[in-house]
C-alpha positions in Angstrom: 35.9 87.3 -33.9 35.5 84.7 -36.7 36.7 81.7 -34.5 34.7 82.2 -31.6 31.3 82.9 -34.2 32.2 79.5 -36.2 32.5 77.2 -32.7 29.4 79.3 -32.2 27.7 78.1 -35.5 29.5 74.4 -34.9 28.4 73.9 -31.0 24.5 75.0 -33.0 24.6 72.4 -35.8 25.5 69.4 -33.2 23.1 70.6 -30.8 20.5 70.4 -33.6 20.3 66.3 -34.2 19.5 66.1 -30.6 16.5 68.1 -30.2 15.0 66.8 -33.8 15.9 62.9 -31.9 14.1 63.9 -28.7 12.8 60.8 -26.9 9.1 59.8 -26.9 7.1 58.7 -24.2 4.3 56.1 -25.2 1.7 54.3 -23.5 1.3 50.7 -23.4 -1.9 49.3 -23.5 -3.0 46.0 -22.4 -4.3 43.6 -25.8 -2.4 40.6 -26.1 -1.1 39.0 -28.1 -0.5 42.6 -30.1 0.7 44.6 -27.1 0.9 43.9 -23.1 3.9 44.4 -20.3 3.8 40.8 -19.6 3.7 39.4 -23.2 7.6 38.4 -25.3 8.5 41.2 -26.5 5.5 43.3 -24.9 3.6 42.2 -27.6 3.7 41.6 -31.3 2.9 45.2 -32.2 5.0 46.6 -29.6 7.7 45.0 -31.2 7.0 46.2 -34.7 6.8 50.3 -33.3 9.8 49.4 -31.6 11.8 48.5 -34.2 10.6 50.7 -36.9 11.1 53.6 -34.7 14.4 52.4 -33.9 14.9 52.3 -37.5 14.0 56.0 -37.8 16.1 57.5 -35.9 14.2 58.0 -33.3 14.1 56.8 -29.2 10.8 55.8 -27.8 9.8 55.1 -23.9 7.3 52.8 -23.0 4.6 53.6 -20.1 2.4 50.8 -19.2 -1.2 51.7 -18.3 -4.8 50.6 -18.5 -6.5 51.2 -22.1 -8.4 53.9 -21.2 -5.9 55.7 -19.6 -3.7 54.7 -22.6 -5.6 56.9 -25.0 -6.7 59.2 -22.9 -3.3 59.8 -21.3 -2.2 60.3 -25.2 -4.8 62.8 -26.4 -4.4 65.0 -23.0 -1.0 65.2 -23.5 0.2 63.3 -20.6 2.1 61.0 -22.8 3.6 61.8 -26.0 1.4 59.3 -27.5 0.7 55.5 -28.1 -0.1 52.4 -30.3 -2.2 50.1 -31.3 -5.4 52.5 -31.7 -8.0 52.9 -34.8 -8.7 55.9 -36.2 -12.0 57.9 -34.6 -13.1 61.4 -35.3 -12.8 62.4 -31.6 -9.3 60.9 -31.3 -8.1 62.9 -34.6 -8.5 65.6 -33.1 -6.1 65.5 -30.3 -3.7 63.1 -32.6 -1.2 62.6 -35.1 -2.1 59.3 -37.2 0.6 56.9 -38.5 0.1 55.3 -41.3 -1.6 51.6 -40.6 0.8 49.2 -39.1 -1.5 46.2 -38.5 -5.2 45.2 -38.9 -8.0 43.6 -36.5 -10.9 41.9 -37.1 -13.2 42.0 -34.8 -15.7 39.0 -34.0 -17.8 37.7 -31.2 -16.8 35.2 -28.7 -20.0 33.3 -27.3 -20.6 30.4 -25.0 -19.7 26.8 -27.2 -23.1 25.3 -27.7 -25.2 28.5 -28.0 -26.4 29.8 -31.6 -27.1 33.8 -32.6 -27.6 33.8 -36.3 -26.3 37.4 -37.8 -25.4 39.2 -40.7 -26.0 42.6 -39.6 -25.2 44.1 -36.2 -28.7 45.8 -35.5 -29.5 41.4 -35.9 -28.1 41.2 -32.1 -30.2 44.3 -31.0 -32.0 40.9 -28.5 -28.5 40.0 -26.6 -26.2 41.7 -24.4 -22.8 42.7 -25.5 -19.5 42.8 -23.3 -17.7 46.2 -24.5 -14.7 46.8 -22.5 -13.9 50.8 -21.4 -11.7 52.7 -23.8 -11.9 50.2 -26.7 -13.8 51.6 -29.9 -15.9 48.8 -31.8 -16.6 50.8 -35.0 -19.0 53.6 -35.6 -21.7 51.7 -36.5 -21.5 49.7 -33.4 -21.5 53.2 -31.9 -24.5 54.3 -33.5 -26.7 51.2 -32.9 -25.2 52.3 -29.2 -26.0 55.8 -29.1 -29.7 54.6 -30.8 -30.6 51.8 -28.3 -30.7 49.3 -30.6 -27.6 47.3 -29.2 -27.5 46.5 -25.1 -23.9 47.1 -24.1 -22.7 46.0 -20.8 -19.0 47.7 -19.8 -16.0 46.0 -18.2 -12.9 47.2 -17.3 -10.8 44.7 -19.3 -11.3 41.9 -21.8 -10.7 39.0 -19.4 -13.3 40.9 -17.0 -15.9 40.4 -20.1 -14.9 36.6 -20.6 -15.7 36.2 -16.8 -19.2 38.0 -17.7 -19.4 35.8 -20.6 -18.9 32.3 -18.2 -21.9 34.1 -16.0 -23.8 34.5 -18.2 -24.1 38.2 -17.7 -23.4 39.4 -21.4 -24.0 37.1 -24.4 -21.6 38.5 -26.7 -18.3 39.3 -26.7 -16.8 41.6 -29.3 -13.3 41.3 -30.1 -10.3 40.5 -32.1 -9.9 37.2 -33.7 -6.7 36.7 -32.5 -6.9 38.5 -29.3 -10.0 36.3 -28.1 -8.5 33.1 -28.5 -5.3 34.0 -27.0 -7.2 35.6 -24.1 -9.4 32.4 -23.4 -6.4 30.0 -24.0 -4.0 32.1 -21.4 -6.3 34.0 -18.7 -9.1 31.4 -17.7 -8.5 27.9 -16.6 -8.9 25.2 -19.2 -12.2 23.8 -18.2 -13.5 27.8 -18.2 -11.8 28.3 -21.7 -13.6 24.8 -23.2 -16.9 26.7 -22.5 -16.0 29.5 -25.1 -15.4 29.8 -28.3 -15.1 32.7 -31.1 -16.6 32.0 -34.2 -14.6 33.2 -37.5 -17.6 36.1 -38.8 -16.1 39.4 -38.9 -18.4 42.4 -38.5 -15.3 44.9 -38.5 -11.9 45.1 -40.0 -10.0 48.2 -38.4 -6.2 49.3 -38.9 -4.1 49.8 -36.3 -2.2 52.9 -35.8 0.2 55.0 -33.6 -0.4 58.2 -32.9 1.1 61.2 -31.1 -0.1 64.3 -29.6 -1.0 67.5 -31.2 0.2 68.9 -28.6 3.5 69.2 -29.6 4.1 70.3 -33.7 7.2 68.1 -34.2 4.9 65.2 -34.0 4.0 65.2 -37.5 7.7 65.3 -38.9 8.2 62.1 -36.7 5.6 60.3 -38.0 6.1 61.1 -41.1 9.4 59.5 -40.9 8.1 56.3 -39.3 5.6 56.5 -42.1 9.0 56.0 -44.2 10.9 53.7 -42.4 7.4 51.4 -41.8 6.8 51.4 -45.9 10.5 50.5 -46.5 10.3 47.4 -44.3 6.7 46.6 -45.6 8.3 46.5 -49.7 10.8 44.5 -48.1 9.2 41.7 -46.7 10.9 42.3 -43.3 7.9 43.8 -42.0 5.8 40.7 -42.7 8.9 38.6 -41.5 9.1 40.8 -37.9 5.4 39.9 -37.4 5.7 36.2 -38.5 8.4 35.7 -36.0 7.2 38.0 -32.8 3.8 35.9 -33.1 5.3 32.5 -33.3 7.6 33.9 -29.7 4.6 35.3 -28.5 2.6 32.3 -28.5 5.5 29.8 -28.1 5.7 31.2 -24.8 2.2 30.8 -23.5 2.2 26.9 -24.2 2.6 24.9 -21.0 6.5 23.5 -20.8 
């Protein structure tokens, strides 16, 4: 009876690697130049999870939906989880949190020409502001929101804002420095995107994340080893390297030929 109990034991231990390398299903959400279906490599960011999941062991599926659906999908438990998200009180209570893989800063995009002097947000309590369904702009923006201080106008997308923006149906448009530009330079034509501009003042610097579902316990193990295999490449440099060239691809590819 020994044999048969040690292929028992064997058959056990092999089955084991495959259940703690289960496959994870993650949404996809639409912000280029960081993450989008369309984008080289769907997306700087996109490229980064992939690789340092990849790196850690562990198989990853991507889903692409609308943001909203995105996040939503991720805390209800529809999808394993996603990327690309900042760190909320509501969310954390539904998710796992990596540690922070990249950063935004969030500024205003405006019509070129026009002047809103600022150093606080309650300063633009006067002027409407595009917000875009499912994004977070910081808990004070929230606050202002929830106090009627700031007007907020919602859109379904960013590009749906930057057409509000050409109408003049919003004034302001918050939104990442990089992801403005890129979104004005690649999504309106070039007469609409010489009417825009997004000056450099920062009201917000959030990290990005991914998170999982706390749906599922095994969650936290796994992100604790992309935690581990994301601080390896970070001391390495190749992290900052990965970035460098995904951005350079990404843009590269948006540049008329």
């Amino acid at each position: 009876m020994l044999i048969p109990l040690r292929v028992a034991l064997l058959a056990l231990l092999l089955a084991l690697p495959t259940a703690q390398a289960r496959s994870l299903t993650l949404s996809l959400p639409d912000y280029p130049p960081y993450m989008g279906e369309q984008l080289v490599e769907q997306g700087i960011l996109t490229r980064v999870v992939q690789t340092v999941f990849q790196g850690a062991g562990i198989a990853i599926k991507l889903v692409a939906v609308p943001n909203n659906r995105a996040i939503e999908g991720a805390r209800n438990g529809l999808y394993d989880g996603s990327f690309g998200w900042a760190r909320t009180p509501e969310r954390e209570a539904d998710l796992y949190y990596s540690a922070p893989v990249m950063s935004l800063r969030m500024v205003f995009c405006q019509r070129r020409g026009e002047n809103y002097r600022w150093s606080k947000l309650a300063d633009l309590a006067p002027y409407r502001l595009g917000v875009t369904r499912g994004n977070f702009y910081s808990s004070d923006f929230d606050a202002l929101v929830s106090a009627g201080t700031l007007q907020t106008d919602v859109a379904n997308s960013d590009v749906e804002n930057l057409r509000k923006l050409l109408a003049r149906r919003i004034d302001l448009l918050p939104i990442d420095a990089e992801v403005g530009p890129f979104l004005i330079q690649t999504a309106l034509s070039a007469e609409q995107s010489r009417q825009l501009i997004c000056p450099p003042q920062a009201y917000w610097s959030a990290p990005l994340h991914v998170v999982l579902t706390r749906q599922h316990p095994g969650n936290a193990a796994l992100l604790r080893r992309f935690d581990a295999r994301l601080a390896s490449m970070r001391a390495s440099g190749e992290l900052e390297k990965l970035i460098a060239t995904t951005r350079e691809a990404v843009i590269a590819a948006q540049r008329p030929h």
